[in-house]
C-alpha positions in Angstrom: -22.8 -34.7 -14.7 -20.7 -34.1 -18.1 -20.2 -30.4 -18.9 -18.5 -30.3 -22.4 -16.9 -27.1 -23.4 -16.4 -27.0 -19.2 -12.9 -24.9 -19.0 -14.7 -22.1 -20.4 -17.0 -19.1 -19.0 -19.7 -20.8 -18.5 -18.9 -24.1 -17.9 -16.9 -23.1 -15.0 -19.5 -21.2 -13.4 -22.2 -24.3 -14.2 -19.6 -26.2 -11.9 -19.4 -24.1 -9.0 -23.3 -23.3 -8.8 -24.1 -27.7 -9.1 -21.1 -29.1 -7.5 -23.0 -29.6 -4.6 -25.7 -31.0 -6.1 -24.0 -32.7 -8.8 -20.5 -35.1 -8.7 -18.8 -32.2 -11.8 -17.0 -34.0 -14.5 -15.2 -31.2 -16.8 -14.3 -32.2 -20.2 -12.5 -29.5 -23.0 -9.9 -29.9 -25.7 -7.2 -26.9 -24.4 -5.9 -28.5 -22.1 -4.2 -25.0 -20.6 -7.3 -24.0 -19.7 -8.6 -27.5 -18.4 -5.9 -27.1 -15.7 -7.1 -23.6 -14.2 -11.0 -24.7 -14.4 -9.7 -27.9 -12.0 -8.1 -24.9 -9.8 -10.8 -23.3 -10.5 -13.7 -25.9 -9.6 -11.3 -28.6 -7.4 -14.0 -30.4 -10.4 -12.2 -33.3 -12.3 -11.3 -31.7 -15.9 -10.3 -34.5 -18.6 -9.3 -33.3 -22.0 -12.5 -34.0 -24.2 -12.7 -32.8 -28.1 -16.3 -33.2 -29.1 -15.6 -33.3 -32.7 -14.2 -36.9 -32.5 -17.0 -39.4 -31.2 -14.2 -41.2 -30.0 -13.2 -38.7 -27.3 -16.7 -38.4 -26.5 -17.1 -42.1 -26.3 -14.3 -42.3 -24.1 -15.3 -39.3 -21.3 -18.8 -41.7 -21.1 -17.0 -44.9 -21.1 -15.2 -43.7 -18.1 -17.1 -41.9 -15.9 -21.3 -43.0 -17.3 -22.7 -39.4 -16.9 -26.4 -39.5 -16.5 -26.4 -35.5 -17.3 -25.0 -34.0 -19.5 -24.6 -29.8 -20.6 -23.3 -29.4 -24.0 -21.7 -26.3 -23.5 -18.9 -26.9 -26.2 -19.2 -24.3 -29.2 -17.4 -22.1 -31.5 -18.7 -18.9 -30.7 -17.0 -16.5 -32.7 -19.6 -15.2 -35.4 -16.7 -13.1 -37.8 -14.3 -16.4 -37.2 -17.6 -18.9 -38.5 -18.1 -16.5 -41.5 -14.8 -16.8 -42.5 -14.0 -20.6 -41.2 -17.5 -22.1 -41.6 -15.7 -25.9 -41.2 -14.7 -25.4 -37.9 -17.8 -24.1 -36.7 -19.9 -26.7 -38.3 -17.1 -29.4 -37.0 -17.5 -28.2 -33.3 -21.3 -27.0 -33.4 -22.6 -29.3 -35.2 -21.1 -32.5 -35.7 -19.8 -32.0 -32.0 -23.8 -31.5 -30.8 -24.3 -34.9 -33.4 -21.4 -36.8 -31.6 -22.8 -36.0 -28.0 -26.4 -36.8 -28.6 -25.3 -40.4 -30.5 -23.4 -41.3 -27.5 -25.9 -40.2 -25.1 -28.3 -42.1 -26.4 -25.8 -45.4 -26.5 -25.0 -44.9 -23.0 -28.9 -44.1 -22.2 -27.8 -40.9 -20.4 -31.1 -39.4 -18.8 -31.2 -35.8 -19.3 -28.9 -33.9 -22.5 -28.9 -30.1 -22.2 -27.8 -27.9 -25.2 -26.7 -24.2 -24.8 -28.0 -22.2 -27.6 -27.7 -18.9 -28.7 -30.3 -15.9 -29.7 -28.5 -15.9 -33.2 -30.1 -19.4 -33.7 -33.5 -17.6 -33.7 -35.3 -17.0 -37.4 -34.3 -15.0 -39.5 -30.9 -16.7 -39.2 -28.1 -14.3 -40.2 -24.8 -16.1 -39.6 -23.2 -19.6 -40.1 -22.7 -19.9 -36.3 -27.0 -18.9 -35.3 -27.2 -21.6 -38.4 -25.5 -24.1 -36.5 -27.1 -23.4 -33.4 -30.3 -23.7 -35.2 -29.5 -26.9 -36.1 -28.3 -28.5 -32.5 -31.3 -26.8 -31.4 -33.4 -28.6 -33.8 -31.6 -31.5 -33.6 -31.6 -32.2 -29.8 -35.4 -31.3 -29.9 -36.5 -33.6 -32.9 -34.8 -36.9 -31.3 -36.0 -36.2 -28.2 -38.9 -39.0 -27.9 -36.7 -41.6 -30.0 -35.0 -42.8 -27.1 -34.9 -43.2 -23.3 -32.3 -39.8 -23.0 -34.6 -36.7 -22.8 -33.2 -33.6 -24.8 -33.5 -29.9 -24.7 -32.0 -26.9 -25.1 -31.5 -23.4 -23.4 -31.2 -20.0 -25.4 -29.4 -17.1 -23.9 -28.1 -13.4 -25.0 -25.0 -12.1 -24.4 -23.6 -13.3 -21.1 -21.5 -10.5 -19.9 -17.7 -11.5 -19.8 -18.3 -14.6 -21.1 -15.5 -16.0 -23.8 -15.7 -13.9 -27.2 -18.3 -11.2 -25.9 -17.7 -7.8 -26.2 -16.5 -7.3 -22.4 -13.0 -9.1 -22.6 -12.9 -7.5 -25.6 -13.1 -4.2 -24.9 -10.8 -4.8 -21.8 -7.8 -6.1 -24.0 -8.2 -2.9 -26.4 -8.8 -0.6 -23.5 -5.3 -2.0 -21.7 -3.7 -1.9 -24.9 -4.1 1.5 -26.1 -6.9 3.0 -24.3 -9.0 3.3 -27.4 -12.0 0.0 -27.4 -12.6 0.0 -31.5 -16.0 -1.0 -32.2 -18.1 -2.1 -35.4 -21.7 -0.9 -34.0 -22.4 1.6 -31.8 -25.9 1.5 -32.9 -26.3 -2.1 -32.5 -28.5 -3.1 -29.9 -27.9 -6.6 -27.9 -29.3 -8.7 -25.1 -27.2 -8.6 -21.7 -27.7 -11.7 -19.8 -25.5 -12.0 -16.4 -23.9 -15.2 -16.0 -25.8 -15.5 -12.7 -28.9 -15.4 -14.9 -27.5 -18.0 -17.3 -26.5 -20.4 -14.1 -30.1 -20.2 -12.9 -31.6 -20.9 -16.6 -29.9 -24.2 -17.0 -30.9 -25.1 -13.2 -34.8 -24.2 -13.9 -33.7 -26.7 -17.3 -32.6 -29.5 -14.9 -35.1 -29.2 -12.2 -37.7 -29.3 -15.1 -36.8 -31.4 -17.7 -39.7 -33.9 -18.0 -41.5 -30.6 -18.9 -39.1 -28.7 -21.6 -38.1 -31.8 -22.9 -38.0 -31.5 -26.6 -37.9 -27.9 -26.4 -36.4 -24.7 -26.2 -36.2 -22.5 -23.2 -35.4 -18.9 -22.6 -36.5 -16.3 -20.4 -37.2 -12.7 -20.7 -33.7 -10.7 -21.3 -33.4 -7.1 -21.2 -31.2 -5.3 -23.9 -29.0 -2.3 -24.4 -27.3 -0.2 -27.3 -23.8 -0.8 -27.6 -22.9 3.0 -27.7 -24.7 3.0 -24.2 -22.4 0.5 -22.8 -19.7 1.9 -24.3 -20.3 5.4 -22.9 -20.4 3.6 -19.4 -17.3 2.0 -20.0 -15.5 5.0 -20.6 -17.4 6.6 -17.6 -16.2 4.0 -15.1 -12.9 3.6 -16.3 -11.5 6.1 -18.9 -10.4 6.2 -22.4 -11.9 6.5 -25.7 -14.0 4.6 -28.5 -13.8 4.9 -32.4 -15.9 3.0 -34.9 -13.9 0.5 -37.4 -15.4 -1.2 -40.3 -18.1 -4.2 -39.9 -17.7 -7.6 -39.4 -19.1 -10.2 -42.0 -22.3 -11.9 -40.3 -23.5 -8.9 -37.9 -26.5 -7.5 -37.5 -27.9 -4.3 -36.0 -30.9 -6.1 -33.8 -30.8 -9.6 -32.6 -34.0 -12.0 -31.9 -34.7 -14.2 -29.0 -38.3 -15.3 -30.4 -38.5 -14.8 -34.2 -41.7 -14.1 -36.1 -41.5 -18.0 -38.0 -41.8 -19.8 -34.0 -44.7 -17.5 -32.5 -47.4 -20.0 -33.5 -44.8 -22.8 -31.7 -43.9 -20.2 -28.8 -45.4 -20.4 -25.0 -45.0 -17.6 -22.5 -45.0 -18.9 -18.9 -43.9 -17.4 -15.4 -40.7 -19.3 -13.5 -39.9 -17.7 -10.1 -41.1 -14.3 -10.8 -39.4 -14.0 -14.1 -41.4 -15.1 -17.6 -39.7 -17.3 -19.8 -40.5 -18.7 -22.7 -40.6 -22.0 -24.3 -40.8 -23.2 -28.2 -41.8 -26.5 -29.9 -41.1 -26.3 -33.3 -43.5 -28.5 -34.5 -46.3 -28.7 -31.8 -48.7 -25.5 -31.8 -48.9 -23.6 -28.4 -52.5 -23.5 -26.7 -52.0 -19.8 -26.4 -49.4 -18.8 -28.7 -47.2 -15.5 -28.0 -48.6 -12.4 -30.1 -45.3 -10.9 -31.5 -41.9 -11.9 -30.9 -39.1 -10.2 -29.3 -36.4 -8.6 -30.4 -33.4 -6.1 -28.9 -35.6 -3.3 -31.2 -38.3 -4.4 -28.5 -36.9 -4.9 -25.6 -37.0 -3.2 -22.5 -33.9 -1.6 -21.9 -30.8 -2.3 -19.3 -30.9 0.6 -16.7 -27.9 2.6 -16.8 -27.2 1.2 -13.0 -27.4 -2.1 -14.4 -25.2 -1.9 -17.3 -22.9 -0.6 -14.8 -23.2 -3.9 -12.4 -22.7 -5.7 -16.0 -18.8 -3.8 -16.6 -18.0 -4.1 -12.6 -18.8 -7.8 -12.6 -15.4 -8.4 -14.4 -14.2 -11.7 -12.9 -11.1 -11.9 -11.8 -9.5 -15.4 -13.1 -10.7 -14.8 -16.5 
């Protein structure tokens, strides 16, 4: 298995939940980082930039992955506003340079990480990328022997760029966590959750194949996780002024994909899954927003903050 993006958050965690399933090839450009995820893991790491096809070329060459999780992403939504070539570079061409040498090598099974900000209305030039890998990976899926899908997620607490780390690097810094929206309202997804998504992806991709799947997430107002914050462990917040690309709600199953949208029950938990172009049998009624969303416990957004990890 070929994780790209696999010295970061997630990509480290995918390792040590399928290592023992699964012989763990790690491949990211920052090569810093590549050498604490091989600490990390004990995985072999090898420096892998999915913006050149040649990089990616080479990682397959070498080691013949018959799975691959294309984890590799610019993430940062005021950075794509203001940088939109580098996240079309990474999340686009990147997602284009994986599946054309997927398919060469006739890998078996190509897993995309999405986002929520790829669902419709799009807001921001990184959920527009997403969109497209999403769309991408899902319309060639049937054009050659390499199955494609994708997985959407939330907000996985502490992962690279959310608002956890965040907060923690203004909170040691000054004691004060500045933030844009305390009325916002966002998904919380625990990486634990995120680990088991791509699993049920794996175990079941003959099924989602060409499709997108997500499962029910629970949401919370930033203020409220803020006020928790500074219950657990002191100091202060202030607003500052917005980003470019934000929004006050975001949308794990727009309006525009209902007709194309599934609901079905995994393990306990319902989850959803989209085909853009194939009409569901029993299409979802209204979509589902963090407006809508049943809301995080305040017990649980406290398990969210305490489940800081402790390499990151």
């Amino acid at each position: 298995m070929l994780i790209t993006g696999g010295s970061g958050f997630l990509g480290k965690r995918l390792a040590l939940a399928l290592k023992d399933r699964y012989e763990i090839v790690l491949g990211a450009r920052n090569n810093k980082q590549n050498a604490l995820a091989s600490q990390i893991t004990g995985c072999t790491v090898i420096p892998l930039d999915v913006t050149s096809i040649e990089s990616v070329r080479d990682a397959f060459r070498r080691y013949e992955p018959n799975l691959v999780i294309h984890a590799a992403a610019t993430k940062f939504v005021d950075l794509a506003e203001r940088q939109p070539l580098e996240c079309i570079d990474v999340n686009v061409v990147g997602s284009e340079n994986v599946v054309r040498v997927s398919i060469d090598s006739q890998a078996e099974t190509v897993i995309g990480i999405s986002t929520d900000k790829a669902a419709p209305p799009v807001r921001n030039t990184y959920g527009l990328s997403k969109a497209l890998m999403e769309r991408t990976f899902c319309s060639l899926n049937g054009t050659a022997e390499t199955r494609f899908l994708c997985v959407r997620y939330g907000n996985v607490a502490w992962s690279t760029g959310s608002v956890l780390p965040i907060w923690k690097r203004m909170h040691e810094s000054s004691g004060v966590i500045r933030t844009t929206g305390p009325e916002m309202r966002r998904f919380f997804f625990s990486v634990d959750e995120a680990v088991a998504l791509v699993e049920t992806a794996i175990d079941r991709s003959d099924e989602f194949a060409g499709r997108v799947l997500c499962r029910e997430m629970r949401a919370a107002k930033i203020q409220d996780v803020l006020d928790t914050w500074i219950e657990m462990r002191g100091g202060s917040w202030e607003r500052v002024e917005g980003r470019p690309g934000e929004r006050t709600d975001e949308i794990l199953i727009g309006d525009l994909e209902l007709p194309y949208t599934r609901a079905l029950e995994i393990g306990g938990l319902r989850h959803f899954v989209i085909a853009f172009n194939d009409r569901a049998p029993r299409p979802m009624a209204s979509g589902l927003s963090t407006a809508s969303a049943e809301r995080l416990t305040p017990e649980e957004i406290k398990g969210l903050i305490a489940a800081e990890p402790s390499e990151e």
